[in-house]
N, C-alpha and C positions, 0 to 999 in steps of 0.2 A: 504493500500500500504506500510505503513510503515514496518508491521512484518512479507512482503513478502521480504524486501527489507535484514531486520535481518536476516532472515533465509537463505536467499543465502550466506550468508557469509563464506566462504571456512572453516571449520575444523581445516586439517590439516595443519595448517600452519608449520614454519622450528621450532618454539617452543614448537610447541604441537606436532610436530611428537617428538625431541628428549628428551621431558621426559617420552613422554611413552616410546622409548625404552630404554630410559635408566630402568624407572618401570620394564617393561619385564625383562631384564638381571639381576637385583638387587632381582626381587623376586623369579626367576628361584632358586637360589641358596640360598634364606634365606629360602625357601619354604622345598629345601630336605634338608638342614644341621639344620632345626629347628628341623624335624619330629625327624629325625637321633637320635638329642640331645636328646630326649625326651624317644625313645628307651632305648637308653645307660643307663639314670637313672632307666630308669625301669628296667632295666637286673642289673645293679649296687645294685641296693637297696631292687628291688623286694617289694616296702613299697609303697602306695595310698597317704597314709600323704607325704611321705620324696617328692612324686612324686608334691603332691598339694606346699609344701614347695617349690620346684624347681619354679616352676609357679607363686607364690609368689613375688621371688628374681626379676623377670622382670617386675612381676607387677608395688610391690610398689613405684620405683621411677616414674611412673605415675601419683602418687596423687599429686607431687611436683613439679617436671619439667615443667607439658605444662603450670602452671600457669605462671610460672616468664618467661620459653620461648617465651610464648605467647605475653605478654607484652611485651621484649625485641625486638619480629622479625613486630610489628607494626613500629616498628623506625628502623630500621636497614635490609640488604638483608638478603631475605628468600632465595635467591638463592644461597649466599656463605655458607647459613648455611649448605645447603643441602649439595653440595659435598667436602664441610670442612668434615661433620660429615660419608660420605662413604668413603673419605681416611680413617678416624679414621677408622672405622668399619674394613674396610681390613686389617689392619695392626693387629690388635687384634685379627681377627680369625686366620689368618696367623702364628702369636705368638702360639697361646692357640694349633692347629693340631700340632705343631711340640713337643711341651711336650704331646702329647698325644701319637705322634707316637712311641715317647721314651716309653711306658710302663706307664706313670705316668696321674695318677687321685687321685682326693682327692674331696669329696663333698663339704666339706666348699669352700675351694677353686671354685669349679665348679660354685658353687651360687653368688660367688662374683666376678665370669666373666659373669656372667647372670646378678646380679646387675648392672655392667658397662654396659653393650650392654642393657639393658632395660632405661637406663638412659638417655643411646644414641638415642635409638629410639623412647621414647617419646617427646625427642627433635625435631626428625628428622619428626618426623609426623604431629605435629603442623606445622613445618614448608612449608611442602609438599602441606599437606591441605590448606594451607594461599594461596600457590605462583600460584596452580594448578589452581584455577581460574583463575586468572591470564593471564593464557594463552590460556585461551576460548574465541572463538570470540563469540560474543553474536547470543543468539537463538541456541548454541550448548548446553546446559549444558548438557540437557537429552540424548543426543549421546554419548559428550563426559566422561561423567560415567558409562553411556553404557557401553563403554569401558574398561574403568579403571574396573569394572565389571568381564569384559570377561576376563582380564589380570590376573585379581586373581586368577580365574575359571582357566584360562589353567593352571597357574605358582602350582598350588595343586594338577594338575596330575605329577609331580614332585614327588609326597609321595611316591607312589608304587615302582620308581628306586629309593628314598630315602632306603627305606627299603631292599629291593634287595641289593643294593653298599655297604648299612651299613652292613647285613651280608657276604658279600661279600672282603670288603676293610678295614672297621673298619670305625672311625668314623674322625681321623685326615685325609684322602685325602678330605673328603668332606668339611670339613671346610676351607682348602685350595680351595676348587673351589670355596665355598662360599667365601672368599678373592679378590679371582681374577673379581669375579663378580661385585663385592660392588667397586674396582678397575676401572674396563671398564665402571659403569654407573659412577661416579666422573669424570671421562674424560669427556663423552658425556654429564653431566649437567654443563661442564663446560662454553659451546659452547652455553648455552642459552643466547637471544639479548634481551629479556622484558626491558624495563623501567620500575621499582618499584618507581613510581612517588607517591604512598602514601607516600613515606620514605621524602619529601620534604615538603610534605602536614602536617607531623606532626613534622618538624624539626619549622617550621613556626607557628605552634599552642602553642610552647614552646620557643621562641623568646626571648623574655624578660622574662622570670621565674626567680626565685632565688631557687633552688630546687636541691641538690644534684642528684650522679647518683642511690643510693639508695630508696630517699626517691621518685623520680620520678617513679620506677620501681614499688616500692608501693603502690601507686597513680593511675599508669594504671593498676595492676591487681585489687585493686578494682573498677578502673573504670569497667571494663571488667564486674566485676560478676553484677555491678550494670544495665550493658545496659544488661546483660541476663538477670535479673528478673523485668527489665521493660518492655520488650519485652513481656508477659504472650507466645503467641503462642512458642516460640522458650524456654519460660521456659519449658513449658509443653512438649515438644519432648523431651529437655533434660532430664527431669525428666522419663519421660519412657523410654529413651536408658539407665539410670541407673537400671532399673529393665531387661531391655532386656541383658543387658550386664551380668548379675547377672545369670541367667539362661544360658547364653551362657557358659560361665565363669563355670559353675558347670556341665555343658554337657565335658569338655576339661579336667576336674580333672575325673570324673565318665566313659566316656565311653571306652578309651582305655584301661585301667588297668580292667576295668569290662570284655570287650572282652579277653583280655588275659590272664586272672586268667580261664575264663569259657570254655572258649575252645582251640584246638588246632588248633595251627597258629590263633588263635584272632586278631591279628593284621591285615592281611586279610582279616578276616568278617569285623571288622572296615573300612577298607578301601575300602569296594563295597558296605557298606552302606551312608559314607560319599561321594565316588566318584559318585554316585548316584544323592547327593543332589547335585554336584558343574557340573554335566553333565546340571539338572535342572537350575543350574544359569548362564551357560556357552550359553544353551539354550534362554533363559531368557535374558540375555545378550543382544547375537544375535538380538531379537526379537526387544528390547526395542531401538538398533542403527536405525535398517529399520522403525520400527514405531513410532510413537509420540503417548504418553496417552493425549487421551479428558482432558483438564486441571479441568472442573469442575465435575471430577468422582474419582481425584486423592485423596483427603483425604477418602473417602468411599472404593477404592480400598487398601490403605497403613492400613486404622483399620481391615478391611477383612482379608490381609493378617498377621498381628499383632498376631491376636487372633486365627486362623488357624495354625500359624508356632508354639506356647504355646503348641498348644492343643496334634498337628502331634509329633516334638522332646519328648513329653512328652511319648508317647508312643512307641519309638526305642525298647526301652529293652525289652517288654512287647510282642512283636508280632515276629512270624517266620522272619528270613532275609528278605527273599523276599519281606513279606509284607513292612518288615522296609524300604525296597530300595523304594517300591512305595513312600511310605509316606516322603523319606530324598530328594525322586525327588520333588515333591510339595513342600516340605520346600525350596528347590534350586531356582524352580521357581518365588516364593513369597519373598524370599529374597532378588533377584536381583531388583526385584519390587522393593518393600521398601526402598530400598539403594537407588536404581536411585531419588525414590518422594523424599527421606528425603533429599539429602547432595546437589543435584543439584537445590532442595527448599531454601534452607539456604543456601548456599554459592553464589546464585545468591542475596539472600534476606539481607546480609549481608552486612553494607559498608564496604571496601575495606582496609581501615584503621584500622576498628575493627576486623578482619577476626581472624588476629592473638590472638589477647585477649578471643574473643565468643570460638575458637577452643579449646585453652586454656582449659576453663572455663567449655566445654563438656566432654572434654578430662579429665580433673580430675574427673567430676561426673559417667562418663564412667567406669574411673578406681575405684572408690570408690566400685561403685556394684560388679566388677570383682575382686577387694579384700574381699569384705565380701565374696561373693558366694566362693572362693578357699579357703577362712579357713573353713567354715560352713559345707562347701559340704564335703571337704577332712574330718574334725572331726566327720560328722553325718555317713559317709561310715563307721566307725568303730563299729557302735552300730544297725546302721538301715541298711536294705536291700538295695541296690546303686540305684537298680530302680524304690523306690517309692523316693527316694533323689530327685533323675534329676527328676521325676511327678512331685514333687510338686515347684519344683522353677518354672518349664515349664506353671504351669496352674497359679503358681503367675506374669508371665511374662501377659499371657491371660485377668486376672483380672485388671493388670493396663493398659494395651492396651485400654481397655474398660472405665474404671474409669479415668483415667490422660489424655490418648486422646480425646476418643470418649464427655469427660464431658469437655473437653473447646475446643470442636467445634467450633463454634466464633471466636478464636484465631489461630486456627491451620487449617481451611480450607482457611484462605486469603492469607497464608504462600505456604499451599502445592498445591491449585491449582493457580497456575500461568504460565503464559507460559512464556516458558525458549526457 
């Protein structure tokens, strides 16, 4: 009776409806003025590295930020962080379109307005991820990432008017709408009512300390890394989102600039093979809101799909379009799976206090694999053919699925079959 009683529990409360739209509105517009961005250097530079380098500049402040952010937003709102840092956002991209529309570009420059906004939003997503449970009423997790799912899914059919407006407009009005977006969600997360009641929970675990604000900040990120590798299950995911991020990570440097170099309008083929997979996840999505996964088949479902999505990315380049579309739809499918088992496993499994520090602590090993794999991938396309590049990080992704998951079973099925 009890986890009939969880499960009625309404959803959509007035908190969870307004971060997902604010989500919607904010990703609408990061979604085409990212693509947009990413065009421009390729037309700019016409160079795989200079392009891997762009990708880079956003990365690397990821290995730094979610650790000390993480630490910080466990004591402090995750809710001011948030639309503190989407005023910033607006204001920046708002800035950067108007010197574009003037005529003026310069790539160092460019990458050190990509360093700031990757800075930002490694901040901004620890934070997100911390606060977002948050506003789940219990027995929704798997719905509500569901969703959060489906939002991504639509907010990346956005790519193809991305590309269309950018040859169409250029690249400064987009980043203006991108502005205005990042603008109207600040508003509406303004209007969020949560009580962030861990923020008192750990003002009172520090009571009496003698501990500057430095050395304390210190303190909780190693607390952080130390409750992740006490944890073994939630090590063990980690440790294989750094190799899955790695492969993803070298698909994003490898595929666009390989379509474009090889054919005409590439960007297109790119875009009905990728739109393909996120039709798949948008599906998928859908699927996973109306139904509930059997909790004790979720870990045998997330390694199935693991080692399946390795295998399928691995082989895009390799096979006729069409075939690739079948295959980036099963990778969509399988994906939105895995998202839902991993993040609504762990973030229900997580306490509430640690949220911010665990996220942190993925968040940097995440970024770690997603920096190796964009210097390695972008350096080895110079010497090696691009589609045994992306094979072979695709089928190292496959290997550890199987070796890092599948070998600490034990730890990693109490975690991901649970019911949420």
């Amino acid at each position: 009776m009890e986890n009939e009683t969880i499960t009625k529990k309404p959803l959509w409360t007035r908190d969870f409806t307004i971060i997902t739209l604010g989500s919607v509105v904010s990703m609408l517009g990061n979604n085409m003025a990212g693509f947009a961005m990413s065009l421009m250097i390729l037309d700019y530079t016409g160079s795989t590295m200079l392009y891997a380098i762009y990708l880079m500049t956003y990365t690397v402040p990821q290995l730094i930020m979610p650790i000390i952010s993480g630490a910080i937003l466990d004591r402090f709102s995750r809710k001011k962080m948030i639309y503190t840092l989407d005023f910033t956002m607006s204001v920046l991209y708002v800035i950067v379109a108007a010197a574009l529309m003037r005529g003026w570009f310069s790539f160092p420059v460019f990458a050190l307005f990509t360093l700031t906004i990757g800075t930002i939003s490694s901040i901004y997503m620890v934070a997100y991820e911390s606060l977002y449970p948050l506003l789940i009423t219990e027995g929704n997790y798997q719905k509500a990432y569901s969703i959060a799912s489906i939002l991504e899914t639509c907010a990346v059919f956005m790519v193809p008017v991305a590309t269309f407006l950018y040859n169409l407009v250029g690249m400064g009005p987009l980043m203006i709408f991108n502005g205005v977006c990042f603008f109207i969600a600040a508003v509406l997360e303004t209007q969020i009512q949560a009580k962030e009641q861990y923020i008192d929970k750990q003002k009172k675990s520090i009571e009496n300390e003698d501990l500057g604000h430095i050395q304390r900040m210190l303190l909780d990120i190693k607390e952080g890394f130390i409750y992740l590798t006490s944890e073994k299950g939630l090590l063990a995911i980690a440790v294989f989102f750094l190799f899955s991020t790695m492969s993803g990570s070298a698909s994003n440097v490898i595929c666009l600039p390989y379509f474009k170099a090889n054919f005409d309008n590439g960007e297109y083929l790119f875009m009905l093979i990728y739109g393909a997979a996120f039709v798949g996840r948008g599906l998928g999505g859908f699927f996973h809101y109306k139904k509930k996964m059997p909790a004790r088949y979720k870990f045998y479902i997330a390694l199935f799909v693991y080692v399946m999505m390795g295998i399928f990315e691995g082989l895009y380049l390799y096979v006729p379009v069409k075939v690739a579309m079948a295959l980036a739809f099963c990778v969509g499918v399988g994906g939105v799976t895995s998202y839902t088992i991993r993040i609504s496993s762990t973030q229900s499994y997580v306490p509430d206090e640690k949220k911010g520090r665990f996220n942190g602590a993925f968040q940097v090993l995440c970024t770690a694999g997603s920096l190796i794999a964009e210097l390695i991938s972008g350096a080895l396309t110079t010497v090696i053919d691009e589609r045994l590049v992306l094979l072979t990080f695709m089928l190292l992704s496959a290997v550890a699925a199987i070796i890092v998951i599948g070998g600490n079973k034990k730890y990693v099925m109490p975690i991901y079959n649970r019911n949420m």
